[in-house]
N, CA and C atoms as an extended XYZ file, in Angstrom:
315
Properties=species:S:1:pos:R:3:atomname:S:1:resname:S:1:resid:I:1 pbc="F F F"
N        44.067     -118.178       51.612 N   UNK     1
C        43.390     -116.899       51.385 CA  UNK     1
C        44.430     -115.788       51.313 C   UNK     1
N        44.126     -115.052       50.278 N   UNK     2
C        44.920     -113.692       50.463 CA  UNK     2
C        45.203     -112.935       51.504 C   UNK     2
N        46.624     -112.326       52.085 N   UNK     3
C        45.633     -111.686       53.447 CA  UNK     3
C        46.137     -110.141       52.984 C   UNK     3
N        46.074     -109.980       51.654 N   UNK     4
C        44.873     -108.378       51.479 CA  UNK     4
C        43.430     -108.120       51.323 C   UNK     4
N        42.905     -109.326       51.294 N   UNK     5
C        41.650     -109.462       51.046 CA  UNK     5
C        41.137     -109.884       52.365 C   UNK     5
N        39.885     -109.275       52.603 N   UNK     6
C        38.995     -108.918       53.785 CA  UNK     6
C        37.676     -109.615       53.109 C   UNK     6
N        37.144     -110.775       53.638 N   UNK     7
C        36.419     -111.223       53.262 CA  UNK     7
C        35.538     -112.293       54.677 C   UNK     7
N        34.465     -112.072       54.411 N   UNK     8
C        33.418     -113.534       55.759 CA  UNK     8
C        33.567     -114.793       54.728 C   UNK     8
N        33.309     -115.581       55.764 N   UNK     9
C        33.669     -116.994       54.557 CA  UNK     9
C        31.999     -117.124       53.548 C   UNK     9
N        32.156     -117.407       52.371 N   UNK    10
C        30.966     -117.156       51.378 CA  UNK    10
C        29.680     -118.213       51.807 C   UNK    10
N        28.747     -117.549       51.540 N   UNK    11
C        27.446     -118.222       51.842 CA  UNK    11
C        27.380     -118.984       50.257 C   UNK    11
N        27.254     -120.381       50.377 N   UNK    12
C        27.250     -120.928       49.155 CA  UNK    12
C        25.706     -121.110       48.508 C   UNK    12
N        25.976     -120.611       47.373 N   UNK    13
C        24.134     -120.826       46.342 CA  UNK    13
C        24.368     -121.539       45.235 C   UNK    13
N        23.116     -122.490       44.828 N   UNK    14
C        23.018     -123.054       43.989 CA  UNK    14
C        23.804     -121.896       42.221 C   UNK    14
N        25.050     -122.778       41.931 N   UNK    15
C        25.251     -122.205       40.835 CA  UNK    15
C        24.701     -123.222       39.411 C   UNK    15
N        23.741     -122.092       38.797 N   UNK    16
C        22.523     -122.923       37.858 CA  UNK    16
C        22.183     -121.196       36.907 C   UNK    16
N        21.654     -121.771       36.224 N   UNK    17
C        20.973     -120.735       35.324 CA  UNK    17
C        20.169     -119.566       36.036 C   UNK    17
N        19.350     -120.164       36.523 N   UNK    18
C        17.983     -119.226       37.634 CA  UNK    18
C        19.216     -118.881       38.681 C   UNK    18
N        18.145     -117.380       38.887 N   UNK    19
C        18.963     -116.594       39.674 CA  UNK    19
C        19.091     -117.301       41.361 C   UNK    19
N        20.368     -117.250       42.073 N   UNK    20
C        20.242     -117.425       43.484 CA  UNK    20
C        20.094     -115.917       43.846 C   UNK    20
N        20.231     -116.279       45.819 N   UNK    21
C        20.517     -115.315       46.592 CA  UNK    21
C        21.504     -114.398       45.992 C   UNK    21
N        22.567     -114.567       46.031 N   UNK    22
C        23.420     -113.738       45.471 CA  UNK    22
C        23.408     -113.058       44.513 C   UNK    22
N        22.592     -113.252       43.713 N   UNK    23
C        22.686     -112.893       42.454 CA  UNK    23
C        21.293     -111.592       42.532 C   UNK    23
N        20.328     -111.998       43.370 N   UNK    24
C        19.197     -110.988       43.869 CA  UNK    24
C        19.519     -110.297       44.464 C   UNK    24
N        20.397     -110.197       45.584 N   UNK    25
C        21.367     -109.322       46.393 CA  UNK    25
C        22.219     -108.477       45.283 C   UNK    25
N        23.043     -108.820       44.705 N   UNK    26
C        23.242     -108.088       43.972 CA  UNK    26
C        22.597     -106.944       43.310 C   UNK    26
N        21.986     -107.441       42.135 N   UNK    27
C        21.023     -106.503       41.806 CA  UNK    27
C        20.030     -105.501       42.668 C   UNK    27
N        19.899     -105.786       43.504 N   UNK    28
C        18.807     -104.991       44.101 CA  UNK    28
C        20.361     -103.572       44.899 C   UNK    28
N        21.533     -104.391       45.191 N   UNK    29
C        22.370     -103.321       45.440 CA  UNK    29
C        22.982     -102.355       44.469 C   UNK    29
N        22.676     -103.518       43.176 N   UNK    30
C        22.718     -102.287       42.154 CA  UNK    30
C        21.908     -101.185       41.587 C   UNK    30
N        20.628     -101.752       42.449 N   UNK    31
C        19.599     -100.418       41.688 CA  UNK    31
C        19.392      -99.426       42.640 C   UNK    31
N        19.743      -99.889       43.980 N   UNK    32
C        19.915      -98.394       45.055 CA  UNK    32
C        21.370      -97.817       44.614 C   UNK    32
N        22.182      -97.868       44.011 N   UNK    33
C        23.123      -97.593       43.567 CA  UNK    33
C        22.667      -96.508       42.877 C   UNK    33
N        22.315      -97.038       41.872 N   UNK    34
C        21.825      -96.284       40.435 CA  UNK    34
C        20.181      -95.233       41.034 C   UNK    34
N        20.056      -95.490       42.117 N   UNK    35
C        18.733      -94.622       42.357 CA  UNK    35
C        19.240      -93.194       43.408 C   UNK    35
N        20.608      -94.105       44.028 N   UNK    36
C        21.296      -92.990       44.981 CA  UNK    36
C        21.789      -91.881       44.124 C   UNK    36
N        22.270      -92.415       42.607 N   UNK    37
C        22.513      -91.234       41.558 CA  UNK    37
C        21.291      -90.460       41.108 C   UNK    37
N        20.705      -90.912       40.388 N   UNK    38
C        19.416      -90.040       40.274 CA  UNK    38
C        19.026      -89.700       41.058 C   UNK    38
N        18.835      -89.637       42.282 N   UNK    39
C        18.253      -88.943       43.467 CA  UNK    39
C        19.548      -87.832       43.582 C   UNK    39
N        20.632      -87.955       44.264 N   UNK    40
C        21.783      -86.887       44.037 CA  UNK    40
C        21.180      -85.516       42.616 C   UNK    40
N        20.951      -86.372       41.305 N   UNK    41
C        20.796      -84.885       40.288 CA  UNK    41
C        19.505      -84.438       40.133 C   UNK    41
N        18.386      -85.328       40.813 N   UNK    42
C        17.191      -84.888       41.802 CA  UNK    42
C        17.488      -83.866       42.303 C   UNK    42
N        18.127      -83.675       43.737 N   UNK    43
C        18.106      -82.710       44.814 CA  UNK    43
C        19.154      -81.757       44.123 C   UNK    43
N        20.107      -82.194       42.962 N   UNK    44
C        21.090      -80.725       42.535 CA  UNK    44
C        19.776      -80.122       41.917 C   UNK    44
N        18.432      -80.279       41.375 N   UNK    45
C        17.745      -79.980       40.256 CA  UNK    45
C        16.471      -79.460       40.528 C   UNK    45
N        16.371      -79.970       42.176 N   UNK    46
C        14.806      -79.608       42.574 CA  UNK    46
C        15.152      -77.788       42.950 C   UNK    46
N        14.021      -76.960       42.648 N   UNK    47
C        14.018      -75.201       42.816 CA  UNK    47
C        13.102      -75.355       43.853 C   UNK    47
N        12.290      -76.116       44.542 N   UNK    48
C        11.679      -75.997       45.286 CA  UNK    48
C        12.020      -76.286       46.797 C   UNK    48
N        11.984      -75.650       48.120 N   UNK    49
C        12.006      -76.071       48.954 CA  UNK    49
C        11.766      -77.328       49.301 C   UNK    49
N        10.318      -77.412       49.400 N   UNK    50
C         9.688      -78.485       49.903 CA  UNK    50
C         9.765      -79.427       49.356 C   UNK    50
N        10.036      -79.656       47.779 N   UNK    51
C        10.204      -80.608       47.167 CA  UNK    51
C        11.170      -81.366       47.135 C   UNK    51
N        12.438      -80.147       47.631 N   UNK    52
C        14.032      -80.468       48.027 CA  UNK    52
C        13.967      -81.502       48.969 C   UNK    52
N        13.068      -80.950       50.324 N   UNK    53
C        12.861      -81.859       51.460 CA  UNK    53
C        12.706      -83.355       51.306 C   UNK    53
N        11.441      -83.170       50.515 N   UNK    54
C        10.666      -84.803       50.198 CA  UNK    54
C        12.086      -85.573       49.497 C   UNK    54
N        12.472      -85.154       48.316 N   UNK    55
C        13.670      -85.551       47.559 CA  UNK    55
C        14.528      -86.392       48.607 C   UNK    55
N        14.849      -85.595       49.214 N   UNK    56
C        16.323      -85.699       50.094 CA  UNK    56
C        15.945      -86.803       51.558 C   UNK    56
N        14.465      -86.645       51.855 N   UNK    57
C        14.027      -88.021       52.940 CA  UNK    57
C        14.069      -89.327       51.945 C   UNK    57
N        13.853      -89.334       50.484 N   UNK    58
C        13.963      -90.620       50.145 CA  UNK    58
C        15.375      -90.616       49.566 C   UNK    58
N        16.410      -90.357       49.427 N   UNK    59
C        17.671      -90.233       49.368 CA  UNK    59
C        18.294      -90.688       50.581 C   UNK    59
N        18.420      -90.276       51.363 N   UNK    60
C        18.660      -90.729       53.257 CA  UNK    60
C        18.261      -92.398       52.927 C   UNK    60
N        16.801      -92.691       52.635 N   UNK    61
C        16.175      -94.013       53.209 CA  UNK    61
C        16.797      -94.591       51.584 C   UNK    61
N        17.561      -94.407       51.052 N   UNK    62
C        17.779      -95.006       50.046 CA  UNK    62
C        19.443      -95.294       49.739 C   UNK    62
N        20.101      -94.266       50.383 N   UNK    63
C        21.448      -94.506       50.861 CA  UNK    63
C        21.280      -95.579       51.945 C   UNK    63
N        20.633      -95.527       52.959 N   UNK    64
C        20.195      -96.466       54.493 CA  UNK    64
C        20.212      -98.067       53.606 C   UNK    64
N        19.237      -98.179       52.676 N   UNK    65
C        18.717      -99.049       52.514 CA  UNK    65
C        19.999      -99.775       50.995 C   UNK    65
N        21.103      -99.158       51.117 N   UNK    66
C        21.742      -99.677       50.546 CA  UNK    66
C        23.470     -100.004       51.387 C   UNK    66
N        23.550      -99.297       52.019 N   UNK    67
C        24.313      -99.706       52.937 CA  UNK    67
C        23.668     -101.171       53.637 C   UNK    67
N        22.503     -101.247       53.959 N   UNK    68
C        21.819     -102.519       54.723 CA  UNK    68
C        22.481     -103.608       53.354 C   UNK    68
N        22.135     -103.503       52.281 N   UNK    69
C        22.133     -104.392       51.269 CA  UNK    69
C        23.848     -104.770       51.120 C   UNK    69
N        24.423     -104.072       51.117 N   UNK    70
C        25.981     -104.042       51.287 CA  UNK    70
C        26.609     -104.853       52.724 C   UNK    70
N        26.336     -104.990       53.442 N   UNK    71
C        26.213     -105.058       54.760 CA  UNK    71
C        26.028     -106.636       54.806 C   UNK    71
N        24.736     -106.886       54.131 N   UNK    72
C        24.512     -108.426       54.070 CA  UNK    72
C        25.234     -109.040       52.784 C   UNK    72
N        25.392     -108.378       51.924 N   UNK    73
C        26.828     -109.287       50.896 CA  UNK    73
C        27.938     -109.269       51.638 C   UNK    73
N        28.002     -108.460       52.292 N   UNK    74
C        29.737     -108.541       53.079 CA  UNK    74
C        29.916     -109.485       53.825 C   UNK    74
N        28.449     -109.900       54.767 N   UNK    75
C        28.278     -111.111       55.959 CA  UNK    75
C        28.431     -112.155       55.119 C   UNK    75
N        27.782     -112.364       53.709 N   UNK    76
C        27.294     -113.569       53.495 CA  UNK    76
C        28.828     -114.126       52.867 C   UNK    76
N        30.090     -113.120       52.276 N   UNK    77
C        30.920     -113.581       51.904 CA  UNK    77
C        30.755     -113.411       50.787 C   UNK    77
N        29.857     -112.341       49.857 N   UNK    78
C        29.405     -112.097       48.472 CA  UNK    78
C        30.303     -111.034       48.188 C   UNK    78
N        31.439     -110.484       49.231 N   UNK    79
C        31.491     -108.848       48.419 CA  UNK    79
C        32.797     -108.847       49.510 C   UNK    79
N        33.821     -108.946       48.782 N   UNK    80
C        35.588     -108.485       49.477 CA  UNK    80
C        36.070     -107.685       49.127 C   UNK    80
N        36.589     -107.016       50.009 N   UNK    81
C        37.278     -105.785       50.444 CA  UNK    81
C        38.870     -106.145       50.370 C   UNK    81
N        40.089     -105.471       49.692 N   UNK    82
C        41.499     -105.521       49.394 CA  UNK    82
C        41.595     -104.111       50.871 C   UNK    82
N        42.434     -104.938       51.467 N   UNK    83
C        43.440     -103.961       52.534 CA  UNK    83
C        44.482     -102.647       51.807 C   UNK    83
N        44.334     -101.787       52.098 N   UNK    84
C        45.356     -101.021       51.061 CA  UNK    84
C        46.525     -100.865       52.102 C   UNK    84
N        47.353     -100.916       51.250 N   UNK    85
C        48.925     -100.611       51.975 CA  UNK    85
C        48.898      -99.339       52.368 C   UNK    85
N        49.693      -99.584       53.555 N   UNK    86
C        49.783      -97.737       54.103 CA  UNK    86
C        50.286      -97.168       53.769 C   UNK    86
N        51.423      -97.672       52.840 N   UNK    87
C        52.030      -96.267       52.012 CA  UNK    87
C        51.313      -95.540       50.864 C   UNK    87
N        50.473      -96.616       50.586 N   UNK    88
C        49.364      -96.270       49.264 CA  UNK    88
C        48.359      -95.490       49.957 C   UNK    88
N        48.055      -95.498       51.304 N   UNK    89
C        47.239      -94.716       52.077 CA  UNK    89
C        47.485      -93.320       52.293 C   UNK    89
N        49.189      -93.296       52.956 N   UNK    90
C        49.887      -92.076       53.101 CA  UNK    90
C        49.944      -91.361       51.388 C   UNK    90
N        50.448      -91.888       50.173 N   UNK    91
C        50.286      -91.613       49.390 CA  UNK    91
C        49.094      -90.524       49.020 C   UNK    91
N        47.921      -91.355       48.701 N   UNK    92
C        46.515      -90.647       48.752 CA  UNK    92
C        46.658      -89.712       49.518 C   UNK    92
N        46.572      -89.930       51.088 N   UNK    93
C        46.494      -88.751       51.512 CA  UNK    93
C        46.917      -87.068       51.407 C   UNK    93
N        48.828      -87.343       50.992 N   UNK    94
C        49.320      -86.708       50.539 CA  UNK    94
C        48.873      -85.716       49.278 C   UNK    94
N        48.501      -86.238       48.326 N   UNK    95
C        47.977      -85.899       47.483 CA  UNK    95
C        46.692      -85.362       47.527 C   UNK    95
N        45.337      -85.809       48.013 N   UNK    96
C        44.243      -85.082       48.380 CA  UNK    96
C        44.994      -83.841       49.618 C   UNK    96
N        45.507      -83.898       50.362 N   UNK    97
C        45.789      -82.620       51.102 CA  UNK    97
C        46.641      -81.645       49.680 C   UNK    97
N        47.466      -81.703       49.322 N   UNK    98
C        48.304      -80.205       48.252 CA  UNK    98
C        47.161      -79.997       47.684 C   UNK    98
N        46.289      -81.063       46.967 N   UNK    99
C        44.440      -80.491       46.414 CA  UNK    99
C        43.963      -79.295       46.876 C   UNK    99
N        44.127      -79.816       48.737 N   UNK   100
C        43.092      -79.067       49.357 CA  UNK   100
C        43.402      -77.818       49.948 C   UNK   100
N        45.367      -77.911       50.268 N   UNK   101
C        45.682      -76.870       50.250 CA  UNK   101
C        45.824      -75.912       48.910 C   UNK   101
N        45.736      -75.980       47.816 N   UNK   102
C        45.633      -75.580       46.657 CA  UNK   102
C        44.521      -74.916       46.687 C   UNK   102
N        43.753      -75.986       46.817 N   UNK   103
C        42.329      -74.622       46.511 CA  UNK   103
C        42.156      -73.409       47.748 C   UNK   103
N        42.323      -74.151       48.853 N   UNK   104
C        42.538      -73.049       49.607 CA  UNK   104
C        43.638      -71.217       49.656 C   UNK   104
N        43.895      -71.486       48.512 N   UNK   105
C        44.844      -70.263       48.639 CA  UNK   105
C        44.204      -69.491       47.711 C   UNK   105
């Protein structure tokens, strides 16, 4: 195994035409994905208070409910994570801070 890669050992599914687990997991993490966006230009778009409100409780339970979905590909061994080097870390950082001191002036 790589050891930049951060991974649980994989939950194995029938690989066949018809969809497995994995493959339903997936998708369903892709459509809170794609719903966490439209909800985001939802709440940039709603003029209404209250409507803002309602918006933004199913946004919360829809971010929630995709982190959960993320969460169980990661257990099952469906979804790896690369370690980043710390200089590539310090790097980034570097760079988002002159950003931030930049705009700040």
């Amino acid at each position: 195994m790589n050891n930049n890669k951060v991974q649980n050992p994989k939950t194995e599914v029938p690989a066949t035409i018809e969809m497995n687990d994995e493959n339903y997991l997936n998708d369903m993490l892709e459509t809170e994905k794609n719903m966490s966006v439209n909800m985001t230009i939802a709440l940039n778009e709603a003029s209404n208070e209250v409507l803002f409100g309602k918006i933004y409780e199913m946004f919360l339970e829809i971010k929630k409910s995709q982190r959960n979905l993320f969460e169980l590909a990661f257990k099952n061994g469906w979804y790896c994570l690369e370690k980043a080097e710390q200089n590539k870390i310090s790097e980034e950082y570097n760079k988002l801070s002159t950003s931030l001191n930049q705009l700040q002036q």
